[in-house]
C-alpha positions in Angstrom: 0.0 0.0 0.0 2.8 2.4 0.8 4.3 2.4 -2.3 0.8 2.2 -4.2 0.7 5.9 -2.2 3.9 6.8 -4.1 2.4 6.5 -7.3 -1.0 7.2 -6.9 -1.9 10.5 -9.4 -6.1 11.0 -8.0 -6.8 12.7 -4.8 -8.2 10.6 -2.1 -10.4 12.4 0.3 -9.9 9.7 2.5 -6.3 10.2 3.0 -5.2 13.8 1.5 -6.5 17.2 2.4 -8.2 18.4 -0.4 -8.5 21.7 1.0 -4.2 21.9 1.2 -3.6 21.0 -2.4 -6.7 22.6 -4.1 -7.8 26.0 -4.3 -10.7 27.6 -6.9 -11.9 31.0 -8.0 -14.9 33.0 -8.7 -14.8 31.5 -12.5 -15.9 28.4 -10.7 -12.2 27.0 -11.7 -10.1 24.1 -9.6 -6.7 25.0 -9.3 -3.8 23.5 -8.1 -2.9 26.1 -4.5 0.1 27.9 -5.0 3.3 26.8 -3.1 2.7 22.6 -3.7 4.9 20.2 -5.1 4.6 19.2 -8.3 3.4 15.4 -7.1 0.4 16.9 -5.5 0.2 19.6 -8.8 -0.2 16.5 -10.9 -2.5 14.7 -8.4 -5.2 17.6 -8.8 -4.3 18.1 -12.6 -4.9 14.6 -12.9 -8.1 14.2 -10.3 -9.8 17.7 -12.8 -8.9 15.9 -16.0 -10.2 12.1 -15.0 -13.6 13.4 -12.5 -14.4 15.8 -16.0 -14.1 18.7 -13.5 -13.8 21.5 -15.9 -17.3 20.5 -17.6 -18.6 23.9 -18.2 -22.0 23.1 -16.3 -19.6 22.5 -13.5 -17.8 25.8 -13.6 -21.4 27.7 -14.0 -22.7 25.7 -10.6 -19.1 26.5 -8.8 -19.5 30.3 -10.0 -23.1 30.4 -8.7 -22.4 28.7 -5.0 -19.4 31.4 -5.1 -21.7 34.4 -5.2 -24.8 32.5 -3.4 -21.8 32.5 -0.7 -20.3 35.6 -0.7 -24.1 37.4 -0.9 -24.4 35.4 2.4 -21.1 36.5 4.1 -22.3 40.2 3.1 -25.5 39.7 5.1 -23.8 38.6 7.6 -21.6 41.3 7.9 -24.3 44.4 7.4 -26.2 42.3 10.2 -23.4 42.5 12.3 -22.5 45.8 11.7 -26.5 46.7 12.3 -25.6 44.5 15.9 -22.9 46.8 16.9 -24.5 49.9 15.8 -28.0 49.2 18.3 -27.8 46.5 20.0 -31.4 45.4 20.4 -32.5 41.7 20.0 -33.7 41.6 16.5 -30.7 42.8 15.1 -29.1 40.1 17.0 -31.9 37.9 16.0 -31.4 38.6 12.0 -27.7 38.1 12.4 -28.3 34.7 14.0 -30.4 33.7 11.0 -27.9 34.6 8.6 -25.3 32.9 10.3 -27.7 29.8 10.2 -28.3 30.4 6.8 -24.7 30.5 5.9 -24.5 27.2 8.4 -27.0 25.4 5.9 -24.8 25.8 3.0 -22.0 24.0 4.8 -24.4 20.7 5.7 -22.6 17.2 4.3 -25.8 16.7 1.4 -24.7 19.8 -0.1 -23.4 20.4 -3.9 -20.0 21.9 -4.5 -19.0 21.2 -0.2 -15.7 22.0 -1.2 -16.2 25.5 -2.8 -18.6 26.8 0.0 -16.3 25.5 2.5 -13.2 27.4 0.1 -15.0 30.9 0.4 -15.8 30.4 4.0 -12.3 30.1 5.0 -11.1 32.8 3.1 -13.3 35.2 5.4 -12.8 32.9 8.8 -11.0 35.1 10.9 -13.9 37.7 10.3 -16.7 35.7 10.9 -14.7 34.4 14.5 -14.2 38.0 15.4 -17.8 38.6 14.5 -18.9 35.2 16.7 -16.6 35.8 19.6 -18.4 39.4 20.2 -21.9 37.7 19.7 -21.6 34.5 21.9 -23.0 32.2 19.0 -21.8 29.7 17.6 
C-alpha cells in the first residue's frame, strides 16, 4: 500500500487534504494552490482531468455557489454591523439567522461542499471575530 501511495496521481479524500492542495476562483475553476509540489500539482491536474471537473456546467454551478456564498457572508456582515450599531434583539436575531443560513450551506448533502467551505475560510477570521463578540456559535 505504501508504495501504491507513491504513485497514486487521484486525490483521495480519505487520505489527502483536499482543502491543502486545491484552491478555486470566482470563474468556478479548480486550481492546483500555490506553493505545492509538483506530485500533488499533478494529483489535482490529474483528479480535474479524470472526474471531467472542468465540464462547463460545473464551472457555471461552482460560479453560482461562489456568489450565493459571498451574498451570504455580506449579510452577515451588514447584520453584524447593524448589531454593533443598536444593539437590540432583533438585530441580534437577523444576524443569527444569517449565520444559520450560511451554516446550511455548509451541511454534508450539499453540492460543491468544497467551494462553500473554500469561500468560507477565506473570510474565517472575520466571521470568528464577528462570533466571539456575539456569543453564537
Amino acid at each position: 500500500l505504501e508504495e501504491e501511495e507513491k504513485v497514486r496521481l487521484l486525490i483521495n479524500p480519505c487520505i489527502d487534504k483536499p482543502e491543502e492542495i486545491i484552491d478555486y476562483n470566482s470563474n468556478g475553476e479548480i486550481l492546483p494552490k500555490l506553493g505545492i509540489d509538483d506530485y500533488n500539482k499533478q494529483k489535482v491536474q490529474t483528479s480535474v482531468d479524470v472526474f471531467g471537473l472542468y465540464r462547463s456546467e460545473l464551472h457555471k454551478d461552482r460560479r453560482e455557489i461562489w456568489k450565493i456564498v459571498s451574498i451570504q457572508l455580506v449579510r452577515i456582515k451588514e447584520a453584524y454591523d447593524d448589531y454593533l450599531e443598536d444593539s437590540k434583539p432583533k438585530y441580534l436575531n437577523r444576524l443569527k439567522r444569517e449565520f444559520q443560513i450560511l451554516k446550511d450551506y455548509k451541511t454534508i448533502d450539499k453540492e460543491h461542499l468544497a467551494v462553500v467551505r473554500f469561500v468560507i475560510r477565506q473570510k474565517l477570521a472575520e466571521i470568528k471575530s464577528m462570533l466571539d463578540v456575539i456569543k453564537i456559535e
